[in-house]
LUMDOTOR-321637 format. One record per residue (C-alpha): residue in one letter; x, y, z. Coordinates in steps of 0.001 Angstrom, whole numbers, padded with zeros to 6 digits. Layout:
+-----+---------+---------+---------+
| res |    east |   north |      up |
+-----+---------+---------+---------+
|   A |       X |       Y |       Z |
...
+-----+---------+---------+---------+
//
This chain:
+-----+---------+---------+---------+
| res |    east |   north |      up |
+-----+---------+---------+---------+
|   X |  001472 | -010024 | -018532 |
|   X |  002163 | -006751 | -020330 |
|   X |  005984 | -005843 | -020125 |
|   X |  006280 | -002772 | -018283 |
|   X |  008715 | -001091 | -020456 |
|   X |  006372 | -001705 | -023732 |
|   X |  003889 |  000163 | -022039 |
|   X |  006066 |  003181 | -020888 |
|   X |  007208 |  003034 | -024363 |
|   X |  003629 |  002994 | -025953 |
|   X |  002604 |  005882 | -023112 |
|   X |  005355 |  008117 | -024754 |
|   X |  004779 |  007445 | -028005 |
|   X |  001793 |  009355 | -028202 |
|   X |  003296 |  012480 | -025886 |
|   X |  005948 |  015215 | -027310 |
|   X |  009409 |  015746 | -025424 |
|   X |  009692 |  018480 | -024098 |
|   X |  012920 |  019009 | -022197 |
|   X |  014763 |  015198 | -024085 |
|   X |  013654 |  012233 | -022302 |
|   X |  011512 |  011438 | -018898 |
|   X |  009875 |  014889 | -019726 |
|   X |  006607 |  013883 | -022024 |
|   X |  003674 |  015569 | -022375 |
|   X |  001350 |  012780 | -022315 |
|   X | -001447 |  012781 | -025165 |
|   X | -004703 |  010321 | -025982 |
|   X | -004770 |  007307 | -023740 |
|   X | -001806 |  008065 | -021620 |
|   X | -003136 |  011502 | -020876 |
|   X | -006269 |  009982 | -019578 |
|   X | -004152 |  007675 | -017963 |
|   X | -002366 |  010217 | -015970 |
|   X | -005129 |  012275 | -015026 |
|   X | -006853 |  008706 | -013533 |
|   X | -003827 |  008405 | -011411 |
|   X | -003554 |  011424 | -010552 |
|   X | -007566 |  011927 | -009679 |
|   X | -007200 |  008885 | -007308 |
|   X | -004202 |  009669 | -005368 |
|   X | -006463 |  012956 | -004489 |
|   X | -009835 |  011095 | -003669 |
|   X | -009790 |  011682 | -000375 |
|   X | -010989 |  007965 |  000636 |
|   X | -007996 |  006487 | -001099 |
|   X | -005358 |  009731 |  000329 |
|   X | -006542 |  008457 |  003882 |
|   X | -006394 |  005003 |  003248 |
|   X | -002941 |  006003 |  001817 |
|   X | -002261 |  007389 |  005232 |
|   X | -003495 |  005280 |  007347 |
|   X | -002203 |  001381 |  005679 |
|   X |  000545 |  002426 |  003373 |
|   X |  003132 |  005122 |  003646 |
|   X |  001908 |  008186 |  006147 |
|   X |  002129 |  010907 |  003368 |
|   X | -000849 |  013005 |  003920 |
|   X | -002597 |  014695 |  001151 |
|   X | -003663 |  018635 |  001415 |
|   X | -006919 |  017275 |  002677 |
|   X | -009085 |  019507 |  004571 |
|   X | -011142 |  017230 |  005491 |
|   X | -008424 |  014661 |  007082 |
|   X | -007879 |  016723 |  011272 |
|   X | -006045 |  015650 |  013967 |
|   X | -009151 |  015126 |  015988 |
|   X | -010029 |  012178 |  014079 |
|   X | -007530 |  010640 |  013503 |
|   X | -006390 |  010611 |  017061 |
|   X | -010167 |  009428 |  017546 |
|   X | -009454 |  006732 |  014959 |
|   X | -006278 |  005667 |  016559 |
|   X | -004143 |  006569 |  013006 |
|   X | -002026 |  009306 |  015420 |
|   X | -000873 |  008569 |  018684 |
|   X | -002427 |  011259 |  021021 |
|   X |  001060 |  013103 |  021377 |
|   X |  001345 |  013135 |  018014 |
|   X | -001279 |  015113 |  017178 |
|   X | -000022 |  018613 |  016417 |
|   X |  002574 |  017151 |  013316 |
|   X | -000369 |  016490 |  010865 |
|   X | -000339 |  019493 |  008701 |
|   X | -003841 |  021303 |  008909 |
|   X | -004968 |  024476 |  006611 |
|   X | -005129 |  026756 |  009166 |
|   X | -000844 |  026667 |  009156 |
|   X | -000942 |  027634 |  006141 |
|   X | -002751 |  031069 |  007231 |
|   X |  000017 |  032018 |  009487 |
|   X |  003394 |  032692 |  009995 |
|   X |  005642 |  029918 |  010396 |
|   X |  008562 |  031703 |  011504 |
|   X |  008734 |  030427 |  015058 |
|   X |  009269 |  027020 |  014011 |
|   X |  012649 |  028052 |  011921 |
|   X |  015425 |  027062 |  014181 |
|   X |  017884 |  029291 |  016276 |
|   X |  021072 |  030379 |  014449 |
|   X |  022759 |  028166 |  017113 |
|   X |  021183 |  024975 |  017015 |
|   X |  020919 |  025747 |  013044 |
|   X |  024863 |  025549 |  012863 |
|   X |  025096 |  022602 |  015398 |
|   X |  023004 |  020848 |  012835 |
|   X |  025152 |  021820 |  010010 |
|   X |  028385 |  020783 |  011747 |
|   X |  026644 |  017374 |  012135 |
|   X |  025144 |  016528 |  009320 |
|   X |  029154 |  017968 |  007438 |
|   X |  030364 |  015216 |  009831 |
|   X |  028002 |  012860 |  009052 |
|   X |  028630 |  013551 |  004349 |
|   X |  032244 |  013549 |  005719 |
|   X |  031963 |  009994 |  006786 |
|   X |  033760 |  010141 |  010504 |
+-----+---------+---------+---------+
//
């Protein structure tokens, strides 16, 4: 077994600091490394199977729509309109910004809550 931190360290090695450390511009094999990880998170067979088994978070998939999976039983039916589609994107989303009222009755809870009562 390969210990994890001798890897991170090999990884960097290779890469230039840009902004001190945690901030590497990857080079050579952990370049390719990164862009592998990075391709398959956006394959849109493992970004669904990401959805649907592991954690929910949806990648901008177009071709991911309510539709199916509601069909597929991923979404409950009432649930349908929270997965993010393009077409949102296209359009103004003031509407769904909240009221200066029930913005402040959220602030006044949520200083409660930081406040510890």
């Amino acid at each position: 077994m390969v210990d994890q931190r001798v890897l991170v360290e090999h990884l960097l090695a290779g890469g230039a600091r840009v902004s001190g450390s945690g901030f590497p511009v990857l080079r050579g094999q952990g370049a390719r490394l990164q862009r592998s990880l990075i391709n398959y998170f956006l394959d849109e067979k493992n970004g669904y199977d990401n959805f649907v088994n592991w954690n929910g978070y949806q990648p901008p998939f177009t071709s991911i729509q309510p539709e199916s999976l509601i069909a597929d039983k991923v979404v409950p039916e009432n649930l349908g309109a929270a997965v993010v589609t393009e077409d949102m994107f296209k359009k103004d989303l003031t509407p769904y910004e909240l009221t200066p009222t029930v913005d402040q009755l959220w602030l006044d809870a949520w200083t409660t809550i930081k406040s510890g009562a």
